[in-house]
C-alpha positions in Angstrom: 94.6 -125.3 -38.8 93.9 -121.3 -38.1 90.7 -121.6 -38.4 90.6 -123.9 -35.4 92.3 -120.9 -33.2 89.9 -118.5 -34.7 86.5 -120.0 -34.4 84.5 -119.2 -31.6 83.8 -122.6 -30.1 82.8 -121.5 -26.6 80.1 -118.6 -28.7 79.2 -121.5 -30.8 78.8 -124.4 -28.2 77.0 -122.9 -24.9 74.2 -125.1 -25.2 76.0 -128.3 -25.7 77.2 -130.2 -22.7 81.2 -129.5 -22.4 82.1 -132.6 -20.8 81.3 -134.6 -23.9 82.4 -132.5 -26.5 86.0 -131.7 -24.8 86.2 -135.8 -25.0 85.1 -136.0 -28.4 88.0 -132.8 -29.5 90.5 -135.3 -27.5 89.5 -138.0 -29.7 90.4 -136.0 -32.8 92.8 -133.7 -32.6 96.0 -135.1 -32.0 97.9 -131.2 -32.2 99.1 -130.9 -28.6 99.2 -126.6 -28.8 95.5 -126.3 -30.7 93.9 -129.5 -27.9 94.9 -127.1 -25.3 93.6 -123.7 -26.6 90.3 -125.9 -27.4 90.7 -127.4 -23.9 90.8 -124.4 -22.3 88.2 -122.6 -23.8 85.5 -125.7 -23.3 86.4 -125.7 -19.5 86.3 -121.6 -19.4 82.4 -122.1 -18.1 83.4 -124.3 -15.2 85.9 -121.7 -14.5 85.8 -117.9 -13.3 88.3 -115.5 -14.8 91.1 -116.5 -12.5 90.9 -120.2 -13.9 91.4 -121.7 -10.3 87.6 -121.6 -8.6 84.9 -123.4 -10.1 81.5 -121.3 -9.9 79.8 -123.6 -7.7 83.0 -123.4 -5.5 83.9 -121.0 -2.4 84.6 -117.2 -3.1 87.7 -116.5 -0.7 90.2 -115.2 -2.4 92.9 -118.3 -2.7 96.4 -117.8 -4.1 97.4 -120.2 -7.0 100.1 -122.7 -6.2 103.3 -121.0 -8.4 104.8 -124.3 -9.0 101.8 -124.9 -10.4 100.4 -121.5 -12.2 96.8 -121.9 -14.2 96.4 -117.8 -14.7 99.5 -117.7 -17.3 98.9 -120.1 -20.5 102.5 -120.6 -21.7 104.7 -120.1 -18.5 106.2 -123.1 -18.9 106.3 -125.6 -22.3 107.4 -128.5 -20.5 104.2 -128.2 -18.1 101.8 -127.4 -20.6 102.7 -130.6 -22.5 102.7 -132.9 -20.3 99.4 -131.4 -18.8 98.0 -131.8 -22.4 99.4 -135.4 -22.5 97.5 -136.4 -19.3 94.7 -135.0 -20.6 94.2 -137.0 -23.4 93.9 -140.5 -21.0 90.2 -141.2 -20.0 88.9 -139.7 -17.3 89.4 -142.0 -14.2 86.3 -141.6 -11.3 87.8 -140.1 -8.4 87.6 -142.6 -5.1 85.1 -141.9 -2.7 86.5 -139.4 -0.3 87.3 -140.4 3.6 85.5 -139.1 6.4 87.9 -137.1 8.5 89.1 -138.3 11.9 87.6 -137.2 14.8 89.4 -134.6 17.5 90.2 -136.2 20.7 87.8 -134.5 23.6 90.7 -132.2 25.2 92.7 -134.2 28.2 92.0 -131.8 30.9 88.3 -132.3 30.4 87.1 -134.0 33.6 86.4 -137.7 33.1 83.6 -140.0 35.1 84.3 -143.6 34.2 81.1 -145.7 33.5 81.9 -149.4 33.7 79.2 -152.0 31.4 79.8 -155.6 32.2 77.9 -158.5 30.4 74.6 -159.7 31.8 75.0 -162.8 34.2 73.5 -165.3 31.9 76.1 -164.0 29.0 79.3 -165.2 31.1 78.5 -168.8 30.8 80.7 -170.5 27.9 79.1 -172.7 25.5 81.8 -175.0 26.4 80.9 -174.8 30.2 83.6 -172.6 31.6 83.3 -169.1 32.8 84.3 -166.2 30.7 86.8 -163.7 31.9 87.5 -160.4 31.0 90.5 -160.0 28.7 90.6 -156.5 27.8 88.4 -153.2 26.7 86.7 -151.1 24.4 86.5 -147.4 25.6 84.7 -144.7 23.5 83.8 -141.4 24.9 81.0 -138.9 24.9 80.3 -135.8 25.5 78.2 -134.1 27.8 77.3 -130.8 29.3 76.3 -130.1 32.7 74.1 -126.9 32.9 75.0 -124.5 33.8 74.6 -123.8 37.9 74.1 -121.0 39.9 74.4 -121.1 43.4 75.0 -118.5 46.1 78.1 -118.2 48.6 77.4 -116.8 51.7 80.1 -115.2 53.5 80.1 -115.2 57.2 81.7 -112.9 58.9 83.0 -114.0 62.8 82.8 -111.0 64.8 85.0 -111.5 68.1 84.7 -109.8 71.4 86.1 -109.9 75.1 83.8 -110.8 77.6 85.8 -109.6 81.0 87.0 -105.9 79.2 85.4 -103.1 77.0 87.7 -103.2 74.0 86.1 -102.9 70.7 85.0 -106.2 68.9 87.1 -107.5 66.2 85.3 -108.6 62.6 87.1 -111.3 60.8 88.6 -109.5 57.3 85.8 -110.1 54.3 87.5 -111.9 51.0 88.8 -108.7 48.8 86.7 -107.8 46.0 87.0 -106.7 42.0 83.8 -104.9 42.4 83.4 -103.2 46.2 79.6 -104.2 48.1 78.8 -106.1 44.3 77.1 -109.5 44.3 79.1 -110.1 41.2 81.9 -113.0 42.5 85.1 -113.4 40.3 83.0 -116.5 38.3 80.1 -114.3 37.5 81.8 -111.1 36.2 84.4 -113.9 34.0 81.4 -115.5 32.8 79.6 -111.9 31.6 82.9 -110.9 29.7 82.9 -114.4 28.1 79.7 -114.6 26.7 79.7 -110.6 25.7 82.9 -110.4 24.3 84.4 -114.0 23.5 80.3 -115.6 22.5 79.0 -112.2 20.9 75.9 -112.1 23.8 74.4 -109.2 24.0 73.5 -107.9 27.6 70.1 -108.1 27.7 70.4 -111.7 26.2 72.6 -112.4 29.1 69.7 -110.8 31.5 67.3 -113.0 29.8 69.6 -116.3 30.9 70.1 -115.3 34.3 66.3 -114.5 34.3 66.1 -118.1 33.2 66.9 -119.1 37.1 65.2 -116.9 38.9 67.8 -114.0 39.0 66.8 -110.4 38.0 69.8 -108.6 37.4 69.4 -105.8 35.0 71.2 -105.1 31.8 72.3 -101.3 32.9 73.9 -103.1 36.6 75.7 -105.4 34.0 76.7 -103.0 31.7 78.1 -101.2 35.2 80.1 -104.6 36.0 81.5 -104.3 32.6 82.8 -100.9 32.9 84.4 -101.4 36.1 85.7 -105.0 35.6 87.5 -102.7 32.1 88.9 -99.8 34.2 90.6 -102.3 36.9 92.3 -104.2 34.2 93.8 -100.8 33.0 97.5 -101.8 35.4 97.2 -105.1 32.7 96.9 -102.8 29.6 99.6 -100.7 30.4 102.1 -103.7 30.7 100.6 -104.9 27.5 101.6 -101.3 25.8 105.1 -101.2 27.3 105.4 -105.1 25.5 103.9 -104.1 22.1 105.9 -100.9 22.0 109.1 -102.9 22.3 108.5 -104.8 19.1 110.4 -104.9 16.2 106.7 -104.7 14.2 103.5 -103.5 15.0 100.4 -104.4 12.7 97.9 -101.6 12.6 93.9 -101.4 11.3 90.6 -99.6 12.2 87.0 -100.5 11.9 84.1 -98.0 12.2 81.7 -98.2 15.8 78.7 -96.2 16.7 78.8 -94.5 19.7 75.2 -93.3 20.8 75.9 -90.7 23.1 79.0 -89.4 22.4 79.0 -85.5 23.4 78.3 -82.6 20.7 77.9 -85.6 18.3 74.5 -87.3 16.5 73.9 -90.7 17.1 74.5 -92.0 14.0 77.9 -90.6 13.7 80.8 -92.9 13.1 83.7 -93.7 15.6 86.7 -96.1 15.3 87.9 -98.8 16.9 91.7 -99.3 16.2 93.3 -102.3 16.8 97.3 -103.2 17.4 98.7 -106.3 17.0 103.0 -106.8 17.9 105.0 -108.3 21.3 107.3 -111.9 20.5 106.6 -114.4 18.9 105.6 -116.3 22.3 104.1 -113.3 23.5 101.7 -111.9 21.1 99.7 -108.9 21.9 97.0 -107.6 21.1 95.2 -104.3 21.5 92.1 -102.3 21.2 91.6 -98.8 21.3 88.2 -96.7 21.0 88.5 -93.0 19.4 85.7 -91.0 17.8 88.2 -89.8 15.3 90.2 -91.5 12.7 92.4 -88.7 11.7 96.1 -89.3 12.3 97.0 -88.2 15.7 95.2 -91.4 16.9 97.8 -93.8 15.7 100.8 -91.3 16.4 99.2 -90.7 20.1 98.7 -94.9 20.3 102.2 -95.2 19.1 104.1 -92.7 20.7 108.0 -93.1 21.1 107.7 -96.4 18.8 110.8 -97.0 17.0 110.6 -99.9 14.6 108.3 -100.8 11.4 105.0 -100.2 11.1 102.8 -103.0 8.7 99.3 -100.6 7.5 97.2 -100.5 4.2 97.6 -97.6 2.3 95.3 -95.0 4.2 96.2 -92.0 4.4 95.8 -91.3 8.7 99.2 -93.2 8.8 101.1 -91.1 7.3 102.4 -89.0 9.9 103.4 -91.6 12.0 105.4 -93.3 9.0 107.4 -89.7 8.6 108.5 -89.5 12.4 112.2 -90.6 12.5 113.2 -94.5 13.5 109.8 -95.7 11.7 109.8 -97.5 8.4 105.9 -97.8 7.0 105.5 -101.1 5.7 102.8 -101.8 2.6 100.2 -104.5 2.6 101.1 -107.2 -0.4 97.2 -108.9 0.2 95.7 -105.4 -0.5 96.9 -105.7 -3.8 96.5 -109.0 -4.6 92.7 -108.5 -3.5 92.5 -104.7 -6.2 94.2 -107.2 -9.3 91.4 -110.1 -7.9 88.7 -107.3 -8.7 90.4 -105.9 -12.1 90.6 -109.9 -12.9 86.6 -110.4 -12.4 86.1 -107.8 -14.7 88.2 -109.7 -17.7 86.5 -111.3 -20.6 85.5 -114.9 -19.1 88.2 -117.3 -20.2 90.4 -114.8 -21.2 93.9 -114.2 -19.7 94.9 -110.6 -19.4 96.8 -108.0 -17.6 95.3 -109.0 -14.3 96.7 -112.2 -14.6 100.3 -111.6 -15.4 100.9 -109.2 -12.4 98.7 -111.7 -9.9 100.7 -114.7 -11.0 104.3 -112.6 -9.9 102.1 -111.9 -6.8 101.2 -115.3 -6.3 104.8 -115.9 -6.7 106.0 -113.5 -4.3 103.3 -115.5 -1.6 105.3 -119.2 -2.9 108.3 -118.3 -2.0 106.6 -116.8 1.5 105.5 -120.6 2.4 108.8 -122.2 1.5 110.5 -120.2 3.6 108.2 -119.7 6.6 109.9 -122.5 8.9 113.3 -121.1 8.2 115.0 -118.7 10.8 115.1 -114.8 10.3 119.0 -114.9 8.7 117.9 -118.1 6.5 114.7 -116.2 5.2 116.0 -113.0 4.8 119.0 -114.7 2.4 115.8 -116.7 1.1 114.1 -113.5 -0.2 116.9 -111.6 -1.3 117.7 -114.9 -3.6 114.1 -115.7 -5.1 112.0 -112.8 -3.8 114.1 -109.7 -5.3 114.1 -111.2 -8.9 110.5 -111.5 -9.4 109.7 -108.5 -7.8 112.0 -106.4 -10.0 109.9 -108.5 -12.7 106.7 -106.7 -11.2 108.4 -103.5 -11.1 109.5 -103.8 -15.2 105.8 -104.6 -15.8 103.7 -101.6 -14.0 106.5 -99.3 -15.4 105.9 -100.6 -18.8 101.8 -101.3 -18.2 100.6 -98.5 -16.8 101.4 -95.7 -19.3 98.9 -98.2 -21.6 96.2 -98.3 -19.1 93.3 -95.7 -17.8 93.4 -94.7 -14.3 89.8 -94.7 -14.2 89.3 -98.7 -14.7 89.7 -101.8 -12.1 93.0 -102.6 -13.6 94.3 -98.7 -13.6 93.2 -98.5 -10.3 95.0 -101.8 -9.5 98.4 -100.9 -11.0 98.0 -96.9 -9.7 97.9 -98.2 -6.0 100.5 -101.0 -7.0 102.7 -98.0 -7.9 102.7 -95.7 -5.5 102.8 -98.1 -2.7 105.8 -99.6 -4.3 108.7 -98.8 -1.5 106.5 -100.0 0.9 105.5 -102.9 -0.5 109.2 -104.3 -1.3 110.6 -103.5 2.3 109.9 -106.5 3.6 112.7 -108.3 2.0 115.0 -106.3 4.1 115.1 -108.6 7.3 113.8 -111.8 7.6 111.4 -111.2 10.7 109.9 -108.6 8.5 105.8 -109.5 7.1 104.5 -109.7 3.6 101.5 -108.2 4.5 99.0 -107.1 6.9 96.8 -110.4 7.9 97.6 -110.2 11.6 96.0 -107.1 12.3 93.0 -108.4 10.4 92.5 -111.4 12.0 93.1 -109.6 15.2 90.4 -107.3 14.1 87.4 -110.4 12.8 86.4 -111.2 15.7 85.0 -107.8 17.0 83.5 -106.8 13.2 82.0 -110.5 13.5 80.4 -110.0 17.3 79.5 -106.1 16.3 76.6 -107.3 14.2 75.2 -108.6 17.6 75.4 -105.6 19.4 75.3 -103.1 16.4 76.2 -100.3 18.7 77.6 -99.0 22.1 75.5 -97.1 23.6 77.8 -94.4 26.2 81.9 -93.5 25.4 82.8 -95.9 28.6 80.8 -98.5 26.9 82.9 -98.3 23.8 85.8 -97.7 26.2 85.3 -100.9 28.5 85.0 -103.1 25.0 88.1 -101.8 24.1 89.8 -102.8 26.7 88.0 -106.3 26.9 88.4 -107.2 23.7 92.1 -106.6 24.2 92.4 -109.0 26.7 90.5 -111.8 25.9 92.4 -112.0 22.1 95.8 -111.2 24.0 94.5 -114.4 25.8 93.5 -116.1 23.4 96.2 -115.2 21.2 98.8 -116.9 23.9 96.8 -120.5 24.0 94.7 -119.3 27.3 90.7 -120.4 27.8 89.1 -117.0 28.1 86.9 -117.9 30.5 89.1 -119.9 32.7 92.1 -117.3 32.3 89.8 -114.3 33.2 88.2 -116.1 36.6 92.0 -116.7 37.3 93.0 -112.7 37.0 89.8 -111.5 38.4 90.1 -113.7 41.7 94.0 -112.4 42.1 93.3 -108.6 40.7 92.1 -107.1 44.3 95.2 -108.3 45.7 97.8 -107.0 43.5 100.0 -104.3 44.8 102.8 -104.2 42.6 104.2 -103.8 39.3 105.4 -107.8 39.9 101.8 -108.8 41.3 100.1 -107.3 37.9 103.1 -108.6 35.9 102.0 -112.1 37.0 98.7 -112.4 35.7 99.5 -111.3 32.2 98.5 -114.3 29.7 102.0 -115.4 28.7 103.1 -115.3 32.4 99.9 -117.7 33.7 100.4 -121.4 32.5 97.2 -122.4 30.7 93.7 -122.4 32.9 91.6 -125.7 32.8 88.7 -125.1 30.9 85.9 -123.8 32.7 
């Protein structure tokens, strides 16, 4: 039967529809080792070169289950039997899939009650009697109410003595966020929303408001923005003093243009860093602008930090990973993504190199979801049990791998960077609270790479500044189960009165209970 092994069926049959031949090889060969090489190479066109996403499929990158591996052919005999068994049965059609439920509209929602009785001639029985009600059907619909504008007109009593000469008295005017604005604490919540929650652009925002009669123009709303930024700055602060008392920080960067930043050319490229960290029940999250990316930003953002830092592997972080009482943690889902590109590279159908050090990764990633409702002391015995094994498996293969591999290709860049990351990369099985990688600070970091393509550009330094300090609060906000919008109108209406470090304290996100929407 070599000659089975060795011909090249998939070469051979690329014209011929694969669905009917594989049934036809089930029908004959009865070998269950030679039906699942043939098997596999008939269903290597539905396939990519990680076996696991079907061409007409989604591209994400997904990690393969590792109780259930498809990247490594012989992992396990039992499986591959069994699998090879089951595949020999006739193919059973699939039942229709279900429609998924419905999300309830959220309770806090206000609700107006619409009552529909039955027509008058309807409540007459056939059998002569009157019908009565005996119970209800309620559904519920959703509808938006647009949006009004209206104007509040504050007047001012002004009091006076009619039988002496003393000065009249003016009755105190509401306190303001903005001093002599028109802006009230609805307005500015509703600007930061849309620009920094929605992705608006200002002048799209001018072109709503010029919708109902109001001209307010883009550079007085840019203004609004800037100041609303720089009053929040007591908020910022406390949310500094909460990250730096973390036992992790996540850390990334993503480039912004800056128009007019001094002594530079408009295209030139700044950075917006982001830092994600604080409790678990108080997650913070924070923006910071810099037109440099060299590594005195992050040692300058992080100064007196004590604790472990999660990064990729770029280079800026490296001073602040050498200052004493930090431990640099590596990014595990950086190399999963560099093996995912040495893997698309691989002869189609083909299981190679790529595969054998993504199906330890995937394995490293198994054990992750096993163990993420367990307790720090309970995972950290977890890892030390299954996670250290198959990572000294890892280890024993780039040792042996990468002398027998160019530098220069996917793969030798893949197991280079896999190398030299490598105490980094296995730290996090030294406490339980520790991460396998750096997804936080990348999903912290989406939304403003999603809304940049809106705005493409800031235009002035206090722009890029007031964004920075925006963004930081509305995904702080968000991040601790507030409504933006709602959570925003709360602090803006309470920031002119605060006075102290308690007042300010008050109206962080984790210290408000959640805001109704809208």
């Amino acid at each position: 039967m070599n000659w089975v092994v060795e011909f090249d069926i998939k070469g051979a049959f690329d014209h011929i529809d694969h669905k009917l031949l594989l049934k036809a090889v089930r029908h004959h060969v009865k070998d269950d080792w030679i039906l699942l090489y043939i098997e596999r190479w008939l269903k290597a066109p539905f396939e990519t070169a990680d076996g696991v996403r079907v061409s007409f499929g989604r591209k994400s990158e997904q990690a393969v289950d590792p109780a259930t591996p498809q990247m490594a052919l012989f992992n396990e005999a039992e499986h591959e039997v069994e699998l090879a068994c089951e595949t020999t049965q006739e193919e059973v059609v699939p039942p229709a899939k279900r429609r998924g439920k419905r999300n309830p509209l959220p309770a806090d929602l206000p609700r107006i009650e619409v009552i529909h009785e039955l027509p008058e001639h309807e409540l007459n029985c056939i059998c002569g009697c009157r019908k009565h009600a005996i119970g209800e059907e309620i559904c519920e619909q959703l509808e938006i109410v647009r949006m009004q504008i209206r104007v509040i007109k504050h007047v001012r009593k002004v009091y006076g003595c009619r039988d002496c000469k003393t000065a009249p008295v003016t009755a105190d005017k509401p306190a303001q966020v903005i001093e002599k604005s028109m802006a009230s604490p609805s307005v500015l919540a509703m600007l930061l929303t849309t620009k920094y929650v929605d992705g608006l652009p200002l002048h799209s925002f001018e072109k709503v408001l010029g919708r109902h009669g109001i001209d307010i123009p883009r550079q007085t709303l840019a203004r609004w923005v800037i100041q609303c930024g720089e009053h929040f700055q007591p908020l910022l602060n406390l949310m500094r003093d909460s990250l730096l008392a973390s036992r992790v920080i996540h850390c990334d960067e993503t480039r912004v243009q800056v128009l007019k930043e001094p002594d530079r050319e408009p295209s030139s490229q700044s950075w917006m860093w982001v830092q994600t960290g604080g409790p678990p029940d108080q997650p913070v999250i924070l923006f910071d602008y810099s037109t440099s990316r060299a590594q005195e930003v992050p040692t300058r953002l992080l100064d007196g930090y004590r604790g472990y830092v999660m990064t990729d592997d770029y280079a800026g972080y490296n001073a602040l990973g050498a200052q004493a009482g930090v431990e640099r943690l590596g990014c595990c889902a950086h190399v999963r993504r560099k093996f995912v590109e040495a893997q698309k590279v691989q002869p189609k159908g083909k299981t190679g190199r790529a595969d054998i050090a993504l199906n330890l990764i995937n394995k490293l990633y198994g054990i992750e979801r096993d163990l993420k409702a367990c307790g720090d002391a309970e995972r950290k015995i977890g890892r030390h049990e299954q996670s250290l094994p198959v990572l000294a498996q890892l280890k024993s293969w780039i040792e042996k791998t990468q002398p027998q591999v160019t530098a220069k290709n996917a793969l030798g860049k893949a197991i280079s960077y896999l190398a030299s990351n490598w105490s980094k990369l296995e730290r996090y099985v030294e406490e339980g609270y520790l991460p396998i990688d750096n997804n936080a600070a990348e999903r912290a970091i989406r939304p403003f790479v999603i809304e940049r393509k809106n705005w493409l550009f800031s235009d002035t330094p206090k722009g890029a500044t007031a964004s920075a300090q925006l963004y930081s609060l509305v995904e702080t906000a968000k991040a601790n189960g507030q409504e933006p919008y709602a959570w925003l109108r709360h602090a803006l209406e309470r920031l002119p009165l605060a006075s102290s470090v308690e007042n300010y304290e008050a109206l962080l996100p984790w210290n408000c209970a959640p805001q109704p929407h809208g």
